[in-house]
C-alpha positions as CSV (number, residue, x, y, z in Angstrom):
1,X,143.1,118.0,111.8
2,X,146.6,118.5,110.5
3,X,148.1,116.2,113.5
4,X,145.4,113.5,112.7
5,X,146.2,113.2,109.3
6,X,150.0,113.1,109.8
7,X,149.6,110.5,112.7
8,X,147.2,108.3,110.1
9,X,149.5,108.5,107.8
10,X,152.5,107.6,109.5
11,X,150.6,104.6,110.9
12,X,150.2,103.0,107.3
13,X,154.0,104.0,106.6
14,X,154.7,102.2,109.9
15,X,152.6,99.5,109.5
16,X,154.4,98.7,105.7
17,X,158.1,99.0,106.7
18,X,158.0,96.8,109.5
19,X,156.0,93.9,107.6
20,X,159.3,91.7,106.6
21,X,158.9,89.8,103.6
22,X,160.7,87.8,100.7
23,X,160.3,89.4,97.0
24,X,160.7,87.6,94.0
25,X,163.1,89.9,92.0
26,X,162.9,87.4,89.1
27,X,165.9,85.5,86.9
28,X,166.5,83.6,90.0
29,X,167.5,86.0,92.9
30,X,164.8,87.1,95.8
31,X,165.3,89.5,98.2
32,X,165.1,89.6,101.5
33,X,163.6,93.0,102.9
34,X,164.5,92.4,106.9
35,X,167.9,92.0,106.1
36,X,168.3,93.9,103.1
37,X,170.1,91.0,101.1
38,X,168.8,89.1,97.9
39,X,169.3,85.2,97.9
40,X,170.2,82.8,95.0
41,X,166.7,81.5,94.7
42,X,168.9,78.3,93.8
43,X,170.3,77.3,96.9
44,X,172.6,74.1,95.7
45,X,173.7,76.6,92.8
46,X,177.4,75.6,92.8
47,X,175.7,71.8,91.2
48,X,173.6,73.3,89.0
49,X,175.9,75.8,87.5
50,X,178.5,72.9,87.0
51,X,181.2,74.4,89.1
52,X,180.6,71.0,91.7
53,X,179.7,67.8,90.6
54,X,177.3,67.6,93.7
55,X,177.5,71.1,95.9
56,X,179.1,70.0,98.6
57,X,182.8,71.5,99.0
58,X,185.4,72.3,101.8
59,X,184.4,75.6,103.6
60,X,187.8,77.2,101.8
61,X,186.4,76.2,98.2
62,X,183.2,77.3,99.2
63,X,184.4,80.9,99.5
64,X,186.1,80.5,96.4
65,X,183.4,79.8,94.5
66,X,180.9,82.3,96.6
67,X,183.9,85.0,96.1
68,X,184.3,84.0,92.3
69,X,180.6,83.8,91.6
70,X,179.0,86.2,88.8
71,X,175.3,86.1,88.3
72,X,172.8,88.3,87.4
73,X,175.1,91.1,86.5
74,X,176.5,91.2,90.1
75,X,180.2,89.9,91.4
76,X,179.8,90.3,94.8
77,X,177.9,87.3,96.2
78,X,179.3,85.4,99.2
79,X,178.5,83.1,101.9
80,X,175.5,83.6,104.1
81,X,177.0,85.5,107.2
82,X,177.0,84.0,110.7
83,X,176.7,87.7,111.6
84,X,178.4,89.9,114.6
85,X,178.1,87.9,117.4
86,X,177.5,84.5,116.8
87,X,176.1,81.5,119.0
88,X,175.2,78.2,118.7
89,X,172.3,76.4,119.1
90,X,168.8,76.2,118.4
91,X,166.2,79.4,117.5
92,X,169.0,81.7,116.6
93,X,167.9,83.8,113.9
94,X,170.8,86.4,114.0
95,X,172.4,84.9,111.1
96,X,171.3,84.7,107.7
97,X,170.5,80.9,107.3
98,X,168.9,81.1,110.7
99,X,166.7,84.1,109.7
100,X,165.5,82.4,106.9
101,X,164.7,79.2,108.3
102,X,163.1,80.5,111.3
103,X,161.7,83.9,110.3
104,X,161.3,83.4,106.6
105,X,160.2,80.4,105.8
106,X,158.8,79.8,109.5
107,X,160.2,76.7,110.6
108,X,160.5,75.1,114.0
109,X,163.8,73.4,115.6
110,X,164.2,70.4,115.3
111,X,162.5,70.2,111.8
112,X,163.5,69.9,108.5
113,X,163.6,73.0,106.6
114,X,161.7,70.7,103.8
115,X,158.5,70.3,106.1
116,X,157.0,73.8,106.2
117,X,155.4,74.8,102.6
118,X,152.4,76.8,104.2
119,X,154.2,79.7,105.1
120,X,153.8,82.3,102.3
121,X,155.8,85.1,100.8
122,X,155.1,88.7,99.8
123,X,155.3,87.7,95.6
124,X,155.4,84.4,94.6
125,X,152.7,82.6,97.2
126,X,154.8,80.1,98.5
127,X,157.7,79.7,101.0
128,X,160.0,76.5,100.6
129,X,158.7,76.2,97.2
130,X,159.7,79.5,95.9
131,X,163.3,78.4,95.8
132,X,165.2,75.8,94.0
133,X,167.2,72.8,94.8
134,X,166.7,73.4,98.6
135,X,169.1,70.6,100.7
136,X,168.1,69.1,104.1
137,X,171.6,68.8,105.0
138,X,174.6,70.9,106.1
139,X,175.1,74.7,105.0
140,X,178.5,76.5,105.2
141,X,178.2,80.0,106.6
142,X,181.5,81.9,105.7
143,X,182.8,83.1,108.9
144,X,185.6,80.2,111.0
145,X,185.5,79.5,114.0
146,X,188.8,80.7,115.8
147,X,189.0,78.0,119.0
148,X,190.1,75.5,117.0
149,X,191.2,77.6,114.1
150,X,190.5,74.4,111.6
151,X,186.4,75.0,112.0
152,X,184.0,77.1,111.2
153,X,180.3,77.9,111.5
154,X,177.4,76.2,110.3
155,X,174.2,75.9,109.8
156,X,172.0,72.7,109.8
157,X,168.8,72.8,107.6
158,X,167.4,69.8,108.4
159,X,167.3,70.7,112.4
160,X,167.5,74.1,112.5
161,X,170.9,74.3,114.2
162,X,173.7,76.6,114.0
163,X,176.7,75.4,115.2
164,X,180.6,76.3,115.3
165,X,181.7,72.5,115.0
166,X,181.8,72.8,111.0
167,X,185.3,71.2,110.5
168,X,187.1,73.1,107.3
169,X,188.0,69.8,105.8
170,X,184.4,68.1,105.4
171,X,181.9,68.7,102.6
172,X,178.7,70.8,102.9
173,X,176.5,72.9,100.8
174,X,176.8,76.6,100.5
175,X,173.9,79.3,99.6
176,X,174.9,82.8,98.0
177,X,173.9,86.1,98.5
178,X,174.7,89.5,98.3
179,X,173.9,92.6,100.0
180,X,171.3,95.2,99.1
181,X,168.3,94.8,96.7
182,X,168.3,93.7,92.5
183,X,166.6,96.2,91.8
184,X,164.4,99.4,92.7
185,X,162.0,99.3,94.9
186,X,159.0,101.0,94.1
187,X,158.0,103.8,96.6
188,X,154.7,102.3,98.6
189,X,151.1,103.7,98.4
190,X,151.0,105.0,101.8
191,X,154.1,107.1,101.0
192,X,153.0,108.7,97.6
193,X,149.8,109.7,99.9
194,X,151.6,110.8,102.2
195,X,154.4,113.0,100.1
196,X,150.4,113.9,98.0
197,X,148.9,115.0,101.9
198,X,151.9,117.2,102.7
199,X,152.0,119.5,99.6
200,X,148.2,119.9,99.6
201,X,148.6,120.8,103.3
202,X,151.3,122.6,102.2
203,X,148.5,124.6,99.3
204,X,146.2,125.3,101.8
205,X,148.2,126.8,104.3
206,X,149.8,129.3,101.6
207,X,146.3,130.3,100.6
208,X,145.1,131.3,103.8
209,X,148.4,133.6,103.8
């Protein structure tokens, strides 16, 4: 009986952890539980905050400005990473901008990231539509491109491609984040049930001492 409870148990706990999802953390930043990062929900905030007139800046300001951003109590915003090891193309969701067109917000290539608003998140009960200021353009990510040292990677949102043909000098968007959650994450249901199942397993086996 023992084994079947701990195996029930440890389905749900399963079954919870491996259900990726966007939370709304609130005061504009949502978090990204597959990744563990939290997003600028504002994702042309370099305009909005004033520090660009319209966004769009060299991949070396864009840095700057990532590197130099302070919001929501946090310093340590940056680029969206390209990741480890990074290829181009279409359906490549091991970078961030990738992941969350694709797996996020469940686009298909060769769409604009502005066409899907059916796909829903975990808090806020809407996907595209849950963040701000959302471009259908080019995104910076902030990793170069070594061969030829003047480009670096990209990401484009209204295609779905990632490419390494980003060329330093032009103008595109950039969209912050930051590793780790905002805030605490409150234990799940299953787990307080099952912490709750152990110790009163734990009880009865001491009894029967």
């Amino acid at each position: 009986m023992f084994k079947h409870t701990l195996a029930l148990v440890g389905l749900s706990l399963l079954t919870l952890t491996t259900n990726a999802a966007l939370y709304d953390r609130g005061n504009g930043m949502i978090y990204d539980d597959a990744l563990d990062i939290t997003w600028l929900q504002d994702a042309n905030y370099a305009k909005t905050s004033g520090y660009d007139a319209d966004g769009r800046m060299t991949w070396a300001d864009a840095n700057t400005w990532a590197d130099q951003l302070s919001y929501g109590g946090f310093d340590d915003w940056r680029l969206a990473s390209v990741g480890n090891t990074p290829t181009g193309g279409w359906n490549i969701t091991a970078g961030e901008l990738g992941h969350m067109f694709y797996n996020n917000l469940g686009n298909t290539a060769g769409t604009s990231i502005l066409g899907n608003v059916s796909f829903t998140d975990a808090t806020t009960g809407g996907g595209i539509e849950s963040f701000l200021n959302v471009q259908s353009d080019y995104y910076w990510y902030a990793e170069e491109h070594g061969h030829p040292s003047q480009a670096a990677w990209i990401f484009t949102t209204f295609d779905g491609n990632q490419s390494n043909g980003g060329v330093k000098n032009n103008n595109f968007l950039s969209w912050a984040v930051r590793a780790g959650d905002v805030s605490s994450v409150p234990v799940p249901a299953a787990a307080w049930l099952f912490g709750s199942a152990l110790l009163g397993l734990a009880g009865v086996k001491r009894r029967h001492c």
